[in-house]
C-alpha positions in Angstrom: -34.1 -8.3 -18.7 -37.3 -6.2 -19.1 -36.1 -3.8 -21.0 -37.0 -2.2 -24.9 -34.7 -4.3 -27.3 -31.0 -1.9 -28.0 -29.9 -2.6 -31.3 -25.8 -2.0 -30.7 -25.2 -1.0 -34.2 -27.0 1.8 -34.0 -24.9 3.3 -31.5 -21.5 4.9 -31.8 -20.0 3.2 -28.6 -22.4 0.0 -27.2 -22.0 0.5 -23.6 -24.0 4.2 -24.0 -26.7 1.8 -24.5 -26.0 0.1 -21.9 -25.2 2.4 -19.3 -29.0 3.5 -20.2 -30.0 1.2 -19.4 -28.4 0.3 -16.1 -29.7 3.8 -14.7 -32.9 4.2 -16.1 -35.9 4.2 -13.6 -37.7 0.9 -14.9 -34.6 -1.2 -14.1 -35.0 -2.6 -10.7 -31.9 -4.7 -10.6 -28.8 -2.1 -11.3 -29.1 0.0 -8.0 -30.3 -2.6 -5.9 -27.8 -5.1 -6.7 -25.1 -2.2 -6.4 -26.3 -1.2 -2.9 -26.1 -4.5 -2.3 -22.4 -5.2 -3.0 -21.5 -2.0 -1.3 -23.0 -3.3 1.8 -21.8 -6.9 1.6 -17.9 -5.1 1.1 -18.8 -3.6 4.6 -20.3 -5.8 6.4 -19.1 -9.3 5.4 -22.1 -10.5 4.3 -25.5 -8.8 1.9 -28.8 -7.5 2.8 -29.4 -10.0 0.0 -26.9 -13.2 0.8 -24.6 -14.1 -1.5 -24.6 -11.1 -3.2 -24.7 -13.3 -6.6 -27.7 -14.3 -5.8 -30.3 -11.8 -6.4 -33.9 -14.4 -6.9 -37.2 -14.6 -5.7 -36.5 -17.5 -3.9 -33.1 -15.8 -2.1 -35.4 -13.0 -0.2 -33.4 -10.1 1.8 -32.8 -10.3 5.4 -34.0 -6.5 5.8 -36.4 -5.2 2.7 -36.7 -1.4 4.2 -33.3 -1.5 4.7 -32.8 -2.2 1.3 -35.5 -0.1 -0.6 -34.2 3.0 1.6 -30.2 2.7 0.0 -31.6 1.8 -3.4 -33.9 4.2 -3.0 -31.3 7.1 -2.1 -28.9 6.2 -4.3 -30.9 6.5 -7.1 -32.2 9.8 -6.1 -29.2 11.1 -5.4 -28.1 10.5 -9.2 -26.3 7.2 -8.1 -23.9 8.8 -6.6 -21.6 6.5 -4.4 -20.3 9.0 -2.1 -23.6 9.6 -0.6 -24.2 5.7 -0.5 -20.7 4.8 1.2 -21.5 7.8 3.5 -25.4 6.8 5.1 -23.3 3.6 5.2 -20.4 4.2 7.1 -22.6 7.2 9.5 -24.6 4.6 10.3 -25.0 3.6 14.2 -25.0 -0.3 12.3 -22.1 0.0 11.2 -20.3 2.0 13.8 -20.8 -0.9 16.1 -18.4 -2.8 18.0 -17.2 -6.2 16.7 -17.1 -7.5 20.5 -19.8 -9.7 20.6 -22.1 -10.2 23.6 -24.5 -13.1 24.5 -27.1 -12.4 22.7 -25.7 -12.0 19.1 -22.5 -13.9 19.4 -24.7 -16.3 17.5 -25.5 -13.9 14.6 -24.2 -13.8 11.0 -26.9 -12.1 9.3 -28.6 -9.6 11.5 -25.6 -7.1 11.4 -25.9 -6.9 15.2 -22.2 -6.4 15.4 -19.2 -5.8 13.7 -17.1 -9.7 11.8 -13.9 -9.5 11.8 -12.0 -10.8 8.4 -8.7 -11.4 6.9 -8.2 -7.7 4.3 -8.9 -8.4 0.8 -5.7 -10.0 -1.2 -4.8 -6.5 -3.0 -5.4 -4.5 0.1 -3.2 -7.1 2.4 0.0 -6.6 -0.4 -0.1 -3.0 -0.6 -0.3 -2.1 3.0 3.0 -4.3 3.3 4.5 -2.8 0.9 3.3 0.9 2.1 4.3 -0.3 5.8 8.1 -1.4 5.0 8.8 1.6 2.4 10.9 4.6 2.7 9.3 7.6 3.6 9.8 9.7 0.2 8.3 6.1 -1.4 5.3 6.6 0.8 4.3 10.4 -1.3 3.8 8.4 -4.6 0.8 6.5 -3.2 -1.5 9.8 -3.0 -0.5 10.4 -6.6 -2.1 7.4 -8.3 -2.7 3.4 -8.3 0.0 2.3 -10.7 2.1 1.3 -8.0 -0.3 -0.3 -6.0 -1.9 -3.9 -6.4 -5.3 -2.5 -6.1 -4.5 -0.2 -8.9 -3.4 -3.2 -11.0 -5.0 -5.3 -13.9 -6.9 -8.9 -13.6 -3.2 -9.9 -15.2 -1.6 -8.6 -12.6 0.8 -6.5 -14.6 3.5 -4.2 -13.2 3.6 -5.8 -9.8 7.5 -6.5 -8.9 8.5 -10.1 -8.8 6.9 -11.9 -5.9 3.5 -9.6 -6.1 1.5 -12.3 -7.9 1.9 -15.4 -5.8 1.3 -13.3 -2.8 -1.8 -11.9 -3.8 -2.8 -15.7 -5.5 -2.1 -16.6 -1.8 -4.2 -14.2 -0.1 -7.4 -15.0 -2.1 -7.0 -12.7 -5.3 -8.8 -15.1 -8.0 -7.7 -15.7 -11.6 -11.1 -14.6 -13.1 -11.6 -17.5 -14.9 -15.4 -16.7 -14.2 -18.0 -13.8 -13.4 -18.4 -15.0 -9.9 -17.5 -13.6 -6.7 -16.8 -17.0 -5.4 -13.9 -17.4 -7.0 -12.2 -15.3 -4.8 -11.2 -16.4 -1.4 -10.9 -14.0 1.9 -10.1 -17.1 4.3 -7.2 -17.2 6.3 -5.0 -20.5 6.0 -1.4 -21.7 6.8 -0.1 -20.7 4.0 -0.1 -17.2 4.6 0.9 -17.3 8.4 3.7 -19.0 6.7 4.1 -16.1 3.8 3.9 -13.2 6.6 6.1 -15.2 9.2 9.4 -16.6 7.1 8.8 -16.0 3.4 11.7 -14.8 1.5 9.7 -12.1 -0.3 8.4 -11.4 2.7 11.7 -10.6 4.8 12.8 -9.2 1.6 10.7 -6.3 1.6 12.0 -5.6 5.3 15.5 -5.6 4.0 14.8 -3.6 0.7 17.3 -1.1 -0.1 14.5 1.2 -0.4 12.7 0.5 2.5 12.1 2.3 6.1 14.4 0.1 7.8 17.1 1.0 5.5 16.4 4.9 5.9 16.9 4.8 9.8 19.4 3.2 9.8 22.6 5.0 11.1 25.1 3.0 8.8 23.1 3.5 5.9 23.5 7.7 7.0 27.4 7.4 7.9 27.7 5.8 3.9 25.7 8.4 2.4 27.5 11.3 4.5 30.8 9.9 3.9 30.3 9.5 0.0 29.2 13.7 0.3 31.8 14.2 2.4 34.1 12.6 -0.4 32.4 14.5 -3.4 33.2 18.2 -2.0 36.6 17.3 -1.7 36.5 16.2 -5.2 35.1 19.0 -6.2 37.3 21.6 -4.3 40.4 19.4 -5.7 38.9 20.1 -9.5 38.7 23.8 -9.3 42.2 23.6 -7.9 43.4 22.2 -10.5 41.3 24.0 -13.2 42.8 27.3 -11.9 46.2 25.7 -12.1 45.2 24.4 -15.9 44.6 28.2 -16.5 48.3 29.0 -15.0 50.5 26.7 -16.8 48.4 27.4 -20.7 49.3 30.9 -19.4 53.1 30.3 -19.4 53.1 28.6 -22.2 54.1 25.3 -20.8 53.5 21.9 -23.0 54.9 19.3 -20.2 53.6 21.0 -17.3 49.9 21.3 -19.3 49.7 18.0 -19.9 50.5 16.5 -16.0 48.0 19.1 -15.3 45.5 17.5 -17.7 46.1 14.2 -16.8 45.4 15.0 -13.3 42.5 16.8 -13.9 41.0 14.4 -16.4 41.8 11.7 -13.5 39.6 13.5 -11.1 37.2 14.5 -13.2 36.7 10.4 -13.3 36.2 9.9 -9.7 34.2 12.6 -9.2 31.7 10.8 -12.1 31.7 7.6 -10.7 31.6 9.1 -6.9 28.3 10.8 -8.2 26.5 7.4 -9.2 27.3 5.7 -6.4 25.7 8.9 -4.5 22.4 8.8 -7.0 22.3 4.7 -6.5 22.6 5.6 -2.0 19.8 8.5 -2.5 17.7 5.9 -5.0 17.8 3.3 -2.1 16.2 5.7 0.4 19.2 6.8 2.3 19.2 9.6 3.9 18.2 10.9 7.3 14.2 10.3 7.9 11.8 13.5 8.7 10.7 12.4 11.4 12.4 12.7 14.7 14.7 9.9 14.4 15.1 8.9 18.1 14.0 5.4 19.3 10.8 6.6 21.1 9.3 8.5 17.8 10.6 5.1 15.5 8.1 2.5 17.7 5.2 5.3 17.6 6.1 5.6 13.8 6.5 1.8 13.5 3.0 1.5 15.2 1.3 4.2 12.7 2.9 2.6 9.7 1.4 -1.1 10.3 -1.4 -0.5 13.4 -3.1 3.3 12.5 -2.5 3.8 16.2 0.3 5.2 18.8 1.7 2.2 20.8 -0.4 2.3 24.3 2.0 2.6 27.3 2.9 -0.8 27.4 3.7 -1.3 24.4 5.8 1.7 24.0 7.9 0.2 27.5 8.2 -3.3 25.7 9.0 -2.1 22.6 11.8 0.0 24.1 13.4 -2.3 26.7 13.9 -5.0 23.4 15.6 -2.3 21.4 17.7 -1.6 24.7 18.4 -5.2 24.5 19.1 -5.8 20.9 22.9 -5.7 19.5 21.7 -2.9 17.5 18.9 -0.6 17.4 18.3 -1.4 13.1 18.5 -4.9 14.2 15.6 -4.1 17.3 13.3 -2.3 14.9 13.3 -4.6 12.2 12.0 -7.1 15.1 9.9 -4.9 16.0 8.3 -4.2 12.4 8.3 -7.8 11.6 6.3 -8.6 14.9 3.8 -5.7 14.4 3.1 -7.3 10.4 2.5 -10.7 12.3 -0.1 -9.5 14.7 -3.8 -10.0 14.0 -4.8 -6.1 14.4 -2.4 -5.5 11.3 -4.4 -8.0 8.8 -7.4 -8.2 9.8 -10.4 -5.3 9.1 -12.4 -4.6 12.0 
């Protein structure tokens, strides 16, 4: 590659070596082919196109452009925040993807913004994210391990269902080193998965999912099972104190009713308390946000669009949950709708 020859023995971990060599000055393919990638990821296509394809005979469409980023980011210590930021300041990249009539045409100019189907991992966790309880939502600033992005080529710790949907959304098997194995086209198959899949409705219906926490039967149940242990509770230290009475008088026959009573209650108030954890476990509970059914469209809105529902939406969304048998039943029509849409899996 142009490089001095590394012998790897000679050092206590190879990739020292190689890391080296990546970043030193006389390698003119690391940064560039990085700055590359980076742009390719935003823009749909390279500077240089495929991205793979970094030859004489496979020339950039913009050089400048090219020697500028390469030459930033290695000035700046390779540091990817300051590429991802020139990037994404950029006026090119802050343009519209409406096309007009003189670059509807164009694929390789980066005259305007492409619109594409999100990346396979991407896709899966902002499902997942979209449909889940509100307290499920505070793990996912706290690290990847619960997230499909955060996951390894194996795809391991993904619930059941996770691998055929991201095998159906393009994520590749990386059986080889090539970029082309992986596949961001939309087909049937996943209009399909988003539309009727089991997995898919599944995650609507999850126990510990939004839908679940808003809804007012899922509140009455976990009220009711409170409601249930303070009584319980109240009825043990009544019959603790009475425990303490009867040992006090010395009475054998009376002590043990009394202990068979308590030890009784004692029992339901064990199994009453699991039944609570397993109700608080599924999400129940009664949501943060302002539960009525204007604030649970805008929410549904923000959880699968990024955006409030414009006025229109709002007053459509509203008159169908007016018009549903129940409102649980309205919003999870709603929610399903909103995952079907374009705007909610594509990037643009």
């Amino acid at each position: 590659m142009g490089g001095e020859e590394v012998v790897a023995e000679q050092y206590p971990d190879p990739r020292a070596a190689l890391m080296e060599w990546m970043r030193s000055e006389d390698n003119p393919y690391f940064a560039r082919a990085w700055v590359n990638r980076v742009w390719a990821s935003y823009f749909n296509v390279g500077i240089i196109e495929p991205p793979d394809d970094m030859n004489l005979a496979n020339p950039p469409s913009n050089e400048p452009l090219l020697a500028y980023l390469t030459q930033g980011f290695v000035e700046h210590g390779y540091d990817m925040k300051w590429l991802h930021r020139e990037i994404l300041n950029s006026r090119t990249y802050q343009l519209t993807w409406r096309p007009n009539e003189s670059n509807r045409l164009d694929t390789r100019n980066f005259s305007h913004a492409v619109i594409r189907r999100l990346p396979a991992e991407v896709a899966y966790d902002a499902i997942v994210q979209a449909t889940a309880a509100t307290g499920k939502l505070e793990g996912v600033r706290d690290g990847l391990n619960d997230r499909a992005i955060g996951v390894s080529s194996c795809y391991t710790g993904l619930k059941k269902g996770g691998n055929y949907v991201l095998s159906l959304f393009g994520k590749p098997a990386r059986v080889t080193n090539c970029d082309c194995e992986r596949s961001n086209e939309p087909s049937l198959l996943q209009t399909i998965y988003l539309r009727n899949d089991q997995s898919m409705l599944g995650l609507l219906d999850r126990n510990d999912g939004w839908l679940k926490q808003i809804d007012p039967a899922t509140n009455r149940q976990r009220k009711s099972l409170e409601s249930q242990q303070a009584k319980l509770t109240e009825a043990i230290a009544e019959q603790e104190q009475r425990l303490k009475e009867v040992q006090a008088d010395g009475q054998p026959k009376q002590i043990k009713n009394v202990e068979r009573d308590l030890g009784r209650l004692r029992r339901q108030a064990e199994q009453l308390a699991r039944s609570l954890e397993k109700e608080k476990q599924r999400g129940a509970g009664i949501p943060d946000i302002d539960a009525t059914p204007e604030a649970l469209v805008r929410e549904a809105y923000l959880r699968t669009l990024s955006r409030l529902p414009k006025d229109g939406e709002q007053q459509v969304a509203m008159r169908y949950l007016n018009e549903s048998e129940t409102p649980a039943s309205g919003m999870k029509d709603l929610m399903w709708a909103l995952l079907n849409t374009k705007e909610f899996i594509v990037n643009r």
